[in-house]
C-alpha positions in Angstrom: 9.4 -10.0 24.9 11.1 -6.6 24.0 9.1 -6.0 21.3 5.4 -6.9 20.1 5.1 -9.7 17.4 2.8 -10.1 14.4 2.0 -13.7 13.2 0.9 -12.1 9.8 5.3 -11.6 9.2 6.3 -14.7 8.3 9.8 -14.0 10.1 7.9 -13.7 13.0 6.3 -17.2 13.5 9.0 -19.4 14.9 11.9 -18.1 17.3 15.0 -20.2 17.9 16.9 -19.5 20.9 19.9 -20.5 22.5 20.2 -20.0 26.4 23.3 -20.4 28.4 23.2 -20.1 32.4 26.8 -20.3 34.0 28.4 -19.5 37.0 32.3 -19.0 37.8 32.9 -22.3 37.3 30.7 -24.4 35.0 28.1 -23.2 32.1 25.1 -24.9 30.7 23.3 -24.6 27.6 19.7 -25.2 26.2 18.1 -24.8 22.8 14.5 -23.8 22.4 12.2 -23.2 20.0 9.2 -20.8 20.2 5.8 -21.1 18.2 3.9 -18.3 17.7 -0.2 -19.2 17.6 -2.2 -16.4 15.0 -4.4 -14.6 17.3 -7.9 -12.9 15.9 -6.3 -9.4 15.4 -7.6 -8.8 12.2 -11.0 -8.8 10.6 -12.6 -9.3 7.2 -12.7 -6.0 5.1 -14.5 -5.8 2.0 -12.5 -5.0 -1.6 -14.8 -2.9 -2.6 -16.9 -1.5 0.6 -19.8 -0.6 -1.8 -21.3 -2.2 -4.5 -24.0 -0.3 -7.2 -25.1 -2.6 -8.9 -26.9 -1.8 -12.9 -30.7 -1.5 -13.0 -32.1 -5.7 -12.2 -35.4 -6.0 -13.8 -38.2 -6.7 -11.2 -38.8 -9.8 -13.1 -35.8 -11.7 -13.1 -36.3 -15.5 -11.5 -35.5 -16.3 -8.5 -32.1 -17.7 -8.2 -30.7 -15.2 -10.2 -26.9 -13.5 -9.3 -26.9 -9.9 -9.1 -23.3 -9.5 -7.6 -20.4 -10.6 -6.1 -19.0 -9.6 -3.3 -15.1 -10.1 -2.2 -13.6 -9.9 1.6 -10.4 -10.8 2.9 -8.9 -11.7 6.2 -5.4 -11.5 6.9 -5.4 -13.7 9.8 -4.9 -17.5 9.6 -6.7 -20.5 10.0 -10.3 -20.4 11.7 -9.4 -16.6 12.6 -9.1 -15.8 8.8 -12.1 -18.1 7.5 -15.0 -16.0 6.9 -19.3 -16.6 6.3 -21.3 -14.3 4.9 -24.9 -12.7 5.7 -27.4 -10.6 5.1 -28.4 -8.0 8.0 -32.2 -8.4 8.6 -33.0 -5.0 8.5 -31.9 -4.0 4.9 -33.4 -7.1 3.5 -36.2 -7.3 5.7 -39.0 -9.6 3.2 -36.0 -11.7 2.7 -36.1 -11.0 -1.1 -32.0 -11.7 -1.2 -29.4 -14.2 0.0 -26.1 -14.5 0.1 -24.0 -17.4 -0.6 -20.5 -18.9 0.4 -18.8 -17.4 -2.2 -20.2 -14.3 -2.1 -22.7 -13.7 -4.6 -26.1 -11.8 -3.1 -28.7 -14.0 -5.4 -32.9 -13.0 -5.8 -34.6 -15.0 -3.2 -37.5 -13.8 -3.8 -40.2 -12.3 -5.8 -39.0 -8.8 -6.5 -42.2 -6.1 -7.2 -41.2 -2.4 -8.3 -44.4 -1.5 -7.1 -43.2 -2.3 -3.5 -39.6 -1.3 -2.9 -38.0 0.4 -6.0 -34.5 0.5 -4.3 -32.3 -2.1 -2.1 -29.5 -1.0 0.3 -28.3 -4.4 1.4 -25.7 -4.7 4.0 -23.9 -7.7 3.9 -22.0 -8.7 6.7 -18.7 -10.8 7.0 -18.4 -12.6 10.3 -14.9 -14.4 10.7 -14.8 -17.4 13.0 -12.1 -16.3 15.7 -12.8 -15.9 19.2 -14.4 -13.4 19.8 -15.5 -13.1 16.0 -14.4 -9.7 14.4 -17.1 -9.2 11.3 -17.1 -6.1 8.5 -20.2 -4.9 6.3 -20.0 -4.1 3.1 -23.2 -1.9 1.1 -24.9 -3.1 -2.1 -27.2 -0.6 -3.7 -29.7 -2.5 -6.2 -32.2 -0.8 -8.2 -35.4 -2.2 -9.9 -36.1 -1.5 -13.2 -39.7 -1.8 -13.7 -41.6 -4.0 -16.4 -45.2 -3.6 -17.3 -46.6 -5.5 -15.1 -49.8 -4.0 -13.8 -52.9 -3.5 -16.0 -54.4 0.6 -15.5 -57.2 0.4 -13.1 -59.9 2.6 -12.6 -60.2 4.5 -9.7 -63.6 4.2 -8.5 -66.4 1.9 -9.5 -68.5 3.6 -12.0 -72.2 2.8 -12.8 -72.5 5.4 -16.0 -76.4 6.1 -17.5 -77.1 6.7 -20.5 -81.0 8.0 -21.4 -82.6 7.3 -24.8 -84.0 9.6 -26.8 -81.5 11.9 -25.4 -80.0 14.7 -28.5 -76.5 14.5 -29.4 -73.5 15.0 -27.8 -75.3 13.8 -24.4 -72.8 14.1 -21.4 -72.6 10.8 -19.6 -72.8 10.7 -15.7 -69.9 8.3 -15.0 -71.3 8.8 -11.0 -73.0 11.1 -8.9 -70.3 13.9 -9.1 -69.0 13.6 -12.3 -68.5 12.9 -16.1 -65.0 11.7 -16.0 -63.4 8.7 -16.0 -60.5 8.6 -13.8 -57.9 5.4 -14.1 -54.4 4.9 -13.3 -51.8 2.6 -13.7 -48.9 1.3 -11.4 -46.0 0.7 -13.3 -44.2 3.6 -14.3 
C-alpha cells in the first residue's frame, strides 16, 4: 500500500490489478483482484448527544415512551450494528429501559418525592471487535401530582377542660398550642 484505505469510500472496496513480471526475453501476466474487509474504525455517535425531555408526570404507567434516541454507525456489517443501554449508575432503581429501537420507556414506578430529576446516560455499544460504544445524555424531569395527603408532624394528644371560659387555648402537647402539618407534594 502507498496510501491508507477507507472501506467507508465505496471506490475503495475492491482493487483490480494487473501484474506483469518479465525478463529480457519472455513476460508474464496475472490479474488480481483485491477485497477490502470493513474494519471497526468507527463508533456509534448519537444525533442529538443530549436529550431534555418536557416535564413526565410522576404518574404516568409503566411502559410509557418518554423519548427516542437516534445513533448511527458508519461502519458495516456486525461493526456498524448497534444495542442500546442504560448505564447503572444514572438509572440506578432501574426506573427506565431502553429498547432496540431506541426509545428510553418508564420501567418503573416513578415518585417526585424521591428523585425529582433524571440524567440518564444511554450507552450505544457496537458489536465489532473490540466494540467501540458512545453515550448520549437524557435529562427527564418529574412533574409532580398530588399524591400525598398533609401529615401532621408529631402525634398530638390535645386536652380540653370543661367548665373552662371562652376562648380557652388548647395544649396540642406538652410544649405547645400549635398544630404543625406538612405535606409532600409540592
Amino acid at each position: 500500500l502507498r496510501k491508507q484505505i477507507d472501506f467507508e469510500k465505496p471506490h475503495e472496496r475492491v482493487f483490480n490489478l494487473t501484474l506483469k513480471a518479465e525478463d529480457m526475453d519472455f513476460f508474464s501476466i496475472a490479474h488480481c483482484v483485491i477485497y477490502v474487509e470493513d474494519a471497526n474504525d468507527h463508533a456509534p455517535v448519537f444525533y442529538p448527544q443530549f436529550y431534555e425531555v418536557a416535564s413526565l408526570a410522576e404518574d404516568v404507567p409503566v411502559g410509557t415512551k418518554v423519548v427516542q434516541v437516534s445513533a448511527v454507525d458508519l461502519d458495516s456489517g456486525l461493526n456498524g450494528r448497534f444495542s442500546f443501554h442504560l448505564l447503572n449508575k444514572s438509572d440506578p432503581g432501574g426506573q427506565f429501559s431502553v429498547a432496540s429501537d431506541g426509545w428510553v420507556i418508564v420501567a418503573g414506578v416513578l415518585d417526585h418525592e424521591t428523585v425529582t430529576q433524571y440524567q440518564l446516560i444511554v450507552i450505544a455499544t457496537d458489536m465489532g471487535q473490540p466494540p467501540l460504544a458512545c453515550s448520549a445524555t437524557v435529562l427527564v424531569t418529574l412533574q409532580d401530582v398530588n399524591d400525598n395527603g398533609p401529615e401532621f408532624e408529631a402525634h398530638y394528644n390535645p386536652v380540653v377542660w370543661e367548665n373552662t371560659a371562652s376562648p380557652q387555648s388548647v395544649q396540642m402537647n406538652e410544649t405547645s398550642t400549635l398544630l404543625y402539618a406538612k405535606d409532600r407534594d409540592t
